[in-house]
Every structure is written in C-alpha cells, then in structure tokens.
C-alpha positions as CSV (number, residue, x, y, z in Angstrom):
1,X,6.7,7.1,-4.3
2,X,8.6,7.7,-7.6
3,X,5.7,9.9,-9.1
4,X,3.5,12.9,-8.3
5,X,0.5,10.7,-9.2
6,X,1.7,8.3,-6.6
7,X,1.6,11.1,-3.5
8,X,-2.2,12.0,-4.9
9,X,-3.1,8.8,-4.8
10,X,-1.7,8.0,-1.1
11,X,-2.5,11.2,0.4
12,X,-6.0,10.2,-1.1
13,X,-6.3,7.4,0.5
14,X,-4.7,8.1,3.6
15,X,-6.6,11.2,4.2
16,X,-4.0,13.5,4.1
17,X,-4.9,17.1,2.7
18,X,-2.7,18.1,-0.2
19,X,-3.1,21.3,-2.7
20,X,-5.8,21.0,-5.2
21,X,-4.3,21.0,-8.6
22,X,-6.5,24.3,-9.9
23,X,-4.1,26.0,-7.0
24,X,-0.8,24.0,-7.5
25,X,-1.0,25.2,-11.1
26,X,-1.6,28.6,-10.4
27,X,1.6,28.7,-7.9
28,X,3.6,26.7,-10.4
29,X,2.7,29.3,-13.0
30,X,3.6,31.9,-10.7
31,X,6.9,30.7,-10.0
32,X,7.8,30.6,-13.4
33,X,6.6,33.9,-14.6
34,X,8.2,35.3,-12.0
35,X,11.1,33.7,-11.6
36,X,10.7,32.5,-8.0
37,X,14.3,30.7,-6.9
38,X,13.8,30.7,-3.0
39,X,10.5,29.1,-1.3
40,X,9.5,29.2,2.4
41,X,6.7,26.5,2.8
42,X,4.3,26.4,6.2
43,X,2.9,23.1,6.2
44,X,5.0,20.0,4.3
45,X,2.1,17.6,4.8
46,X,3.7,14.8,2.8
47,X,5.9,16.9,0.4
48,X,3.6,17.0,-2.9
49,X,3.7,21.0,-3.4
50,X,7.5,20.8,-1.8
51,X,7.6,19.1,-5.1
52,X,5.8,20.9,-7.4
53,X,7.5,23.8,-6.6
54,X,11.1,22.7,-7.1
55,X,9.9,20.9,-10.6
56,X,9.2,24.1,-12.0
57,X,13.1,25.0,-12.3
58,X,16.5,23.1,-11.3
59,X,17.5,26.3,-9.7
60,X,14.6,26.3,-7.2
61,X,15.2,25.8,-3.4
62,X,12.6,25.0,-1.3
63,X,12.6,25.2,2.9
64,X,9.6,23.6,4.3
65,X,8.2,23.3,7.7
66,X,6.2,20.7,9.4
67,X,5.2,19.7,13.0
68,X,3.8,15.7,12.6
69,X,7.4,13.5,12.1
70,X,5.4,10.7,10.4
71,X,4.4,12.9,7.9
72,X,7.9,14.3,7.5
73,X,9.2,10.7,7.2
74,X,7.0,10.2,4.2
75,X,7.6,13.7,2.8
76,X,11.5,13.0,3.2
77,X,11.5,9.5,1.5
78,X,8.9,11.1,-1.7
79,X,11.2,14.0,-2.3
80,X,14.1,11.7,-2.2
81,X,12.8,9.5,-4.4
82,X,12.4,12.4,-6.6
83,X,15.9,12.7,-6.1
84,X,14.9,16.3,-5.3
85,X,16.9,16.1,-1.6
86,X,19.4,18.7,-2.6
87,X,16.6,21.0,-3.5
88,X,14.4,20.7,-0.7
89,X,14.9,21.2,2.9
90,X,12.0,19.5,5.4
91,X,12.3,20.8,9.1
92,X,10.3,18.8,11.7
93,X,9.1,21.8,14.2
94,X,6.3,23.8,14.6
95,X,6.3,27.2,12.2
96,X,5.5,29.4,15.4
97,X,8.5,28.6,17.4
98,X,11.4,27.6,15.1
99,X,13.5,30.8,14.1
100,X,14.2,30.9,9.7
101,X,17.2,32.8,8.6
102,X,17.7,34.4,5.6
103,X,14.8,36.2,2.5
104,X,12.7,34.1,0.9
105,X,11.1,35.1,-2.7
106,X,8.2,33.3,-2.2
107,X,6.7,32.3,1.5
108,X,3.6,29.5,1.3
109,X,0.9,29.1,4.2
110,X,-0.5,25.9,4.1
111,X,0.1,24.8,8.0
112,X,-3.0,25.0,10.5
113,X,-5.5,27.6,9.4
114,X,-6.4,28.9,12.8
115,X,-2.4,30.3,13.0
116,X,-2.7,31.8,9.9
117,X,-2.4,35.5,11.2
118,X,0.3,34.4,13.6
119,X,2.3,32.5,10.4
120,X,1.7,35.6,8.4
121,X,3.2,37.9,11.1
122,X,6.0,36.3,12.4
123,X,7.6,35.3,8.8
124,X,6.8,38.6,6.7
125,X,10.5,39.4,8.3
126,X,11.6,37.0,5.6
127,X,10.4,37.9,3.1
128,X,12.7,39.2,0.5
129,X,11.7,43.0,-0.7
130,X,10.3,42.3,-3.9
131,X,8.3,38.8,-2.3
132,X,5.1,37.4,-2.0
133,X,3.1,35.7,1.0
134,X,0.6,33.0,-0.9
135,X,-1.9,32.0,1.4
136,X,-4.6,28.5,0.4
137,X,-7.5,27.7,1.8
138,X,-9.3,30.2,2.2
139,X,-12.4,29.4,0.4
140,X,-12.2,25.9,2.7
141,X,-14.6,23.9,0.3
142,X,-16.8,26.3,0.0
143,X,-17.7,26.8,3.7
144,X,-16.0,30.3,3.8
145,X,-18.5,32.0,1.4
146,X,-21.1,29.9,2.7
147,X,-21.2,29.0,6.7
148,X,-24.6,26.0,6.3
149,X,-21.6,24.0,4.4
150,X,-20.4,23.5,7.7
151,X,-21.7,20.5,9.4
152,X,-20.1,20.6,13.2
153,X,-19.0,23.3,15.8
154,X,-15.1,22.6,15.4
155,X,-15.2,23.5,11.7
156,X,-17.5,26.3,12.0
157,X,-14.9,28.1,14.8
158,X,-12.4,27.2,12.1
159,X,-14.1,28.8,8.9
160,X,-14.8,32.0,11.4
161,X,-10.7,32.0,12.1
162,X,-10.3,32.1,7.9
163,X,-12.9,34.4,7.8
164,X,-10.9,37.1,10.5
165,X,-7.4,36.0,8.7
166,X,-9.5,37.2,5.3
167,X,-10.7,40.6,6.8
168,X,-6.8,40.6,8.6
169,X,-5.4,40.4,4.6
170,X,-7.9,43.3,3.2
171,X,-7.0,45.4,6.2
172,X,-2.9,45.2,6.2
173,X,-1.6,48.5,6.3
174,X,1.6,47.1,4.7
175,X,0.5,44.4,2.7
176,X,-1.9,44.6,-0.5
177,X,-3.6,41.4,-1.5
178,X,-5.2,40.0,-4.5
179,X,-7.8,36.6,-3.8
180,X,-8.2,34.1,-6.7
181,X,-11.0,31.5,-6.7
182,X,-8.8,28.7,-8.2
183,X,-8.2,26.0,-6.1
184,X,-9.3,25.8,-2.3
185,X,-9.2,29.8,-2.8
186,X,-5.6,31.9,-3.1
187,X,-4.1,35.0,-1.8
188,X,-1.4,36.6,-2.8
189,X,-0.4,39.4,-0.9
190,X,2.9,41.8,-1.9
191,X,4.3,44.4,0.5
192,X,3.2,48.3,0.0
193,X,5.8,50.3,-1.6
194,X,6.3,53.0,0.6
C-alpha cells in the first residue's frame, strides 16, 4: 500500500484495529517536540503507527513487535513500500518472551490489553533515563468510563483488566503518569526522579 490512506482503508475493511488519528497526532506531536529518535513499539498490527512514527523525522528508528506473521507480512510489505525498511524493524514474536537490547526514548503499548501490566514491567528496563512509556486504549470506546457499553462477558473481563492496568499507572511508585482523552484514551507515564 503506497499511502497511509491506503492502510486506513484496509485495516478498515479487514477489521484490523489501528490508532485513531486524535491519538496518532498526539504521539506524532510528541515525537517532534521532544525530539524522540528511538521507538520501542508493542503491537505492529499492520504497521500504520510504525509509520507515523518514523514520518515525523528521517532520523527516527523504530523496533516493533508483533505475534500474528500474517499481519507482519502485510506490515513488512506497507513499510516497504514506504520505503521506510531501513527505519523500521518488525520482529514476529510475542512482547513477553522475546528479550530487546538496548534504551529506547519512547516505548509504545498497543499489543493485547490484558498484558498491559506485564508489557509495562518487563520493558521499563529499556527505557532510556529521560523516556517515556505511552500506553492506548485505555478509554476502549468508551467502555472504560462506562462498563453498560459493554455488550458480552469477554469484553467486560477485558475492560476490568484496563481498569486494574489504570489504577496499576496512578499507583507506580516509580512511574508518574499523565492520561489524555484524545484518541482511544493516552497515558504517558515518565520515571520519578529520585
């Protein structure tokens, strides 16, 4: 696909959940006002805020990480369409047991939002001092805030799991976070000076 539109459009149709653009805009911005070079990404999907990210400056790398190989096929040939290939860096694994070396500036969860405490944990050891850990979803369409949204048991377990990685953000001895309504809902958390 040789435009963002393009990846909207497909992940549209095909069902495939990509960032809303209220949120992309808000990272994008981010990035650039603070000059965010290195990216750690949980959750590729099918590459569309890979891209965003890495469109914001030629100096931006991103590492990205996703489990389902038919969506890392797709992710692979959009970026590279992009010509964005030297930028960007899919791994096909799953976040919780592939090991990341090296600091990122910027780590983005975005993967399967009953690991989000588990994501959070296990890659805050990358994150460069001065980082930040952006987190989506977490208003999940509304059903967060307000649980009769919800329309089956599965999704109701789910919104509870937000709900504790919410309460698990606002509690971090380490970590103080900031929420923003923009998007699916944001937050951005930076590490305690000590």
């Amino acid at each position: 696909m040789e435009e963002l539109k393009d990846i909207k459009t497909y992940a549209k149709k095909n069902s495939i959940p990509i960032m809303r653009d209220g949120g992309v805009d808000f990272i994008c911005n981010y990035i650039k006002e603070h000059h965010i070079k290195n990216i750690l990404e949980i959750g590729t999907a099918i590459g569309y805020s890979s891209i965003e990210f890495a469109k914001v400056s030629d100096d931006i790398k991103v590492t990205t990480i996703e489990i389902d190989i038919d969506r890392v096929i797709t992710a692979k040939q959009n970026i590279s369409d992009l010509a964005l290939d030297q930028r960007i860096t899919v791994i096909n694994a799953n976040a919780l047991q592939v090991e990341i070396e090296g600091l990122y500036d910027l780590i983005f969860i975005d993967g399967p939002k009953a690991q989000y405490i588990k994501f959070f944990e296990k890659f805050s050891k990358n994150l460069a001092e001065d980082g930040i850990i952006i987190s989506d979803n977490l208003s999940f369409h509304g059903m967060v805030e307000d649980l009769s949204l919800t329309h089956n048991y599965s999704t109701i377990k789910l919104v509870k799991k937000i709900r504790k990685y919410i309460d698990f953000l606002k509690n971090n001895p380490d970590f103080q976070t900031e929420f923003f309504e923009c998007g699916d809902g944001i937050s951005v958390s930076k590490r305690k000076k000590a």
